[in-house]
N, C-alpha and C positions, 0 to 999 in steps of 0.2 A: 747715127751716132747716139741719139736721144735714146733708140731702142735698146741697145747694144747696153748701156749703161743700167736702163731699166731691168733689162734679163740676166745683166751680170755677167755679161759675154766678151765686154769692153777690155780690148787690151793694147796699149800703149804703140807706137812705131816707133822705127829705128831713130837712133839719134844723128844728126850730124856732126862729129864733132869738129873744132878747132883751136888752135894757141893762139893767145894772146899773151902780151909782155907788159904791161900798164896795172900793177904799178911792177908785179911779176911773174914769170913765167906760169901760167895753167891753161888745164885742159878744157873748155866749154864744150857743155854735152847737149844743143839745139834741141828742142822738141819739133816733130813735124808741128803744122799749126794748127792743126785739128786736137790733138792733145795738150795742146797751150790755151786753147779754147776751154775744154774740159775742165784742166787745171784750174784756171781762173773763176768758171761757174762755181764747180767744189767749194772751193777756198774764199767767194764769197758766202756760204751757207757757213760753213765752222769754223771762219773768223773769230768767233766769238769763244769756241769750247778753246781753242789755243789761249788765246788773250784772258782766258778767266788764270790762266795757272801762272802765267807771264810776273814776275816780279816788278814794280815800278820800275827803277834803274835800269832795268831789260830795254836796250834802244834801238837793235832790227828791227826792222819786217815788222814796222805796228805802228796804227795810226799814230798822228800827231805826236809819233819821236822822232828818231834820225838822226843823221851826225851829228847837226850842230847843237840841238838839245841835248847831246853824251857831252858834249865838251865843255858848252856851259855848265854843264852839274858837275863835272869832275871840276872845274875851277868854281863852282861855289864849294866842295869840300875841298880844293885846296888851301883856298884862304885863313882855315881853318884847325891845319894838318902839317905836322914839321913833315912827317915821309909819305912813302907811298909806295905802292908794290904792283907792275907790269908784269903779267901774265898770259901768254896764247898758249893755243894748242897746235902741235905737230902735223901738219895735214892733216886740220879738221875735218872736209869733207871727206877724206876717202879714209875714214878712220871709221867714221860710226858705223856701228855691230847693227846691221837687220832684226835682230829678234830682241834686242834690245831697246829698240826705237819700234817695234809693233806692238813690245807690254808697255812701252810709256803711253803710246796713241788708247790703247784699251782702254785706260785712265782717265781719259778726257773726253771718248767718243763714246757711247753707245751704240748708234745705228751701227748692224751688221752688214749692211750693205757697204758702207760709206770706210767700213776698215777693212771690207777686202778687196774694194779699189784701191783703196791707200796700200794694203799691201803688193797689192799689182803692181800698181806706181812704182814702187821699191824694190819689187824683184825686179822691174825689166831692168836694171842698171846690168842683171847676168852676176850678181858677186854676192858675197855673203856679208859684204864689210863695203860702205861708200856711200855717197851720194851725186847726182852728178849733177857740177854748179852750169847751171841756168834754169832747172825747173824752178819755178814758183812753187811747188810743194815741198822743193831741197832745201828753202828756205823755211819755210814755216817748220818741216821738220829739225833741220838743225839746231833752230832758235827752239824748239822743243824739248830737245836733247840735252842742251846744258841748262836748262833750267831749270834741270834738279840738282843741278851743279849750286843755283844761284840761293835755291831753299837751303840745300845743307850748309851752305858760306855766310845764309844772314840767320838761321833759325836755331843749327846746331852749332854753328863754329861763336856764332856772335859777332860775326862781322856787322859795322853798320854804316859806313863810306863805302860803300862795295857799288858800282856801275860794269855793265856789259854791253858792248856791241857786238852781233855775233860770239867769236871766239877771241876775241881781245876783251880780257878782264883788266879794272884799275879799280887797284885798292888804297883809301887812305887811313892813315892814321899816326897819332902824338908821341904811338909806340914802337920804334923800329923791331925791337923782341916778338911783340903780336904777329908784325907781318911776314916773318921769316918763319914762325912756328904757324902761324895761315899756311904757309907756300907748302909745306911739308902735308900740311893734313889736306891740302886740297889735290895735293900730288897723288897722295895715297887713295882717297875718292875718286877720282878721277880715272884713277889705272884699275881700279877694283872692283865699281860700280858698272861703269863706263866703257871700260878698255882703253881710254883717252891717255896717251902722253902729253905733260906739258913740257913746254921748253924752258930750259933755265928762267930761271926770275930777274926780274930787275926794281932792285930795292933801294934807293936814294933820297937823298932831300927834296924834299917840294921846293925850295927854294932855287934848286937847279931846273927843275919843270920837268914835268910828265912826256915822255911824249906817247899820244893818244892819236888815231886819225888822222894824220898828216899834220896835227897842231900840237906845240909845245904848251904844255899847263902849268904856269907857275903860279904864285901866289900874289904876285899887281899885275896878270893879264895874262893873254892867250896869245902864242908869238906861234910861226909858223916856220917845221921843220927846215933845214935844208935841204932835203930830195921833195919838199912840198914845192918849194920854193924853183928846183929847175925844174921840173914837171913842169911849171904856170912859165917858165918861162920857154919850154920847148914846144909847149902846146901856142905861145904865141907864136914864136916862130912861125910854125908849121901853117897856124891862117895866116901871117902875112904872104910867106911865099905861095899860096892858093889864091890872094889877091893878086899879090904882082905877076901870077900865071894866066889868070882871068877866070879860073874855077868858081871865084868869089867877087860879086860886086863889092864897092865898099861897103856898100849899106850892109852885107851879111857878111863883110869880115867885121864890123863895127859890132854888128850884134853877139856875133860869136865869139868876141874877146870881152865883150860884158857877161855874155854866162860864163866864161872859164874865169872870171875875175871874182863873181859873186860869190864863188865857196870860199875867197879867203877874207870876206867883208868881217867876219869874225873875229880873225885877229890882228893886233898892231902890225899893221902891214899896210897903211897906205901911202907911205914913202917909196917903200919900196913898189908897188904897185904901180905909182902915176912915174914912176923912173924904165917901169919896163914897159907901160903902153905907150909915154910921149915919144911922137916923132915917126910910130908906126903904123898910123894913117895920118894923111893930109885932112888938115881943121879937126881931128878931133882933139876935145877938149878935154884933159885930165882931171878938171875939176867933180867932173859928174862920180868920177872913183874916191868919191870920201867917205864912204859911210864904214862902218868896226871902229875900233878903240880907236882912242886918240894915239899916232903918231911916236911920243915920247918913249924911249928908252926904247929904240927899235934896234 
């Protein structure tokens, strides 16, 4: 493989794909694991050329961000900000244009070698148009892709409460007019530049709350949606009945309902929390589930 890649000969294997439904219906396109390999080496080496172009606010696929760093920052500009403006894109992955995403790589990479693997990478999908989610590179690429989205939205447009995760934009501001003539000019970038549709907007008071990530953002706190909210309580489900099968000792359905509990430590939801762990193992203690906001106004 080491050779292959040296002589430029290197070319990708089938995918396997399959569906999943969590949180909704898509297609996972598997890499053999010898090209997840590959991927992972690459993408430690130009880590850096992606991350130099990346906007702060930008919180995929890059160190020390992530969800709950997006949601913290979108509620420190909420507190801030009478509205707010919710924006994706339309079948992001299978929307981004090939030759549009190998002149943005040009821009960041030099090595010729390293962008006609990258362009390998991109053809084997077989289409002119997509990317296919599970490579490690589909990520780096698409977090790429709109990040000329994010320069023309704080440099030309003037936005400046502007956050992204992937292709879920939130924007705040004291101006409801700004963010409805935003939504327009970013519509038009977006289908022009890009070829990217986005979906209708959603432009409301921050005092009703954002919803971002499976968490609600309003301005005294981070509350978490209702489809967040059965999700944690289906996935509990689902380990107790693996316990009471014998799939799962207690000790690893104990454990597995603390990492499915820990993404909503974030927001006022510990009422709710120690309401849907108590009673669903023998001695454990619901006390240990305190930690996110206080409680109030759940």
């Amino acid at each position: 493989m080491a050779q292959e890649l040296i002589r430029g000969t290197y070319i990708p294997g089938p995918y396997h794909q399959f569906r999943i439904h969590d949180p909704k219906e898509r297609i996972i396109s598997a890499s053999p694991v010898r090209d997840r390999i590959v991927q992972h080496a690459v993408m430690n080496i130009f880590d850096p050329a992606f991350e130099r172009y990346q906007i702060f606010d930008s919180y995929a696929c890059r160190r020390n961000k992530g969800t709950h760093r997006a949601v913290l920052r979108a509620f420190h500009f909420a507190k801030s900000s009478a509205y707010f403006l919710k924006m994706d894109v339309r079948a992001y992955f299978n929307s981004i244009d090939h030759t549009i995403l190998k002149e943005l790589l040009k821009k960041i990479i030099e090595d010729k070698k390293a962008l006609r693997l990258f362009s390998t990478v991109i053809d084997s999908y077989g289409s002119d148009t997509g990317l296919p989610i599970g490579n490690l590179t589909s990520q780096y690429f698409a977090n790429q892709y709109l990040a000329l989205c994010d320069h023309y939205a704080k440099e030309v447009a003037g936005t400046r409460k502007y956050i992204r995760y992937m292709d879920d934009i939130l924007v705040f501001s004291q101006d409801k007019t700004f963010l409805k003539e935003l939504y327009g000019t970013l519509v038009s970038y977006a289908c022009g530049r890009l070829k990217l549709t986005l979906k209708p907007a959603v432009i409301a008071s921050t005092h009703s709350g954002a919803p971002f990530l499976g968490f609600l953002v309003k301005q005294n706190g981070v509350y978490l949606l209702r489809k967040t909210k059965e999700r944690y309580k289906a996935g509990l489900s689902e380990i107790e009945h693996n316990r009471r099968e014998g799939i799962l000792t207690e000790a690893e359905a104990g454990m597995r309902m603390e990492a499915v509990s820990s993404h909503l430590y974030l927001a006022r939801s510990r009422i709710f929390r120690n309401k849907q762990i108590e009673g669903r193992l023998p001695g454990l203690c619901t006390a240990r589930y305190t930690r996110g906001f206080p409680p109030a106004r759940e």
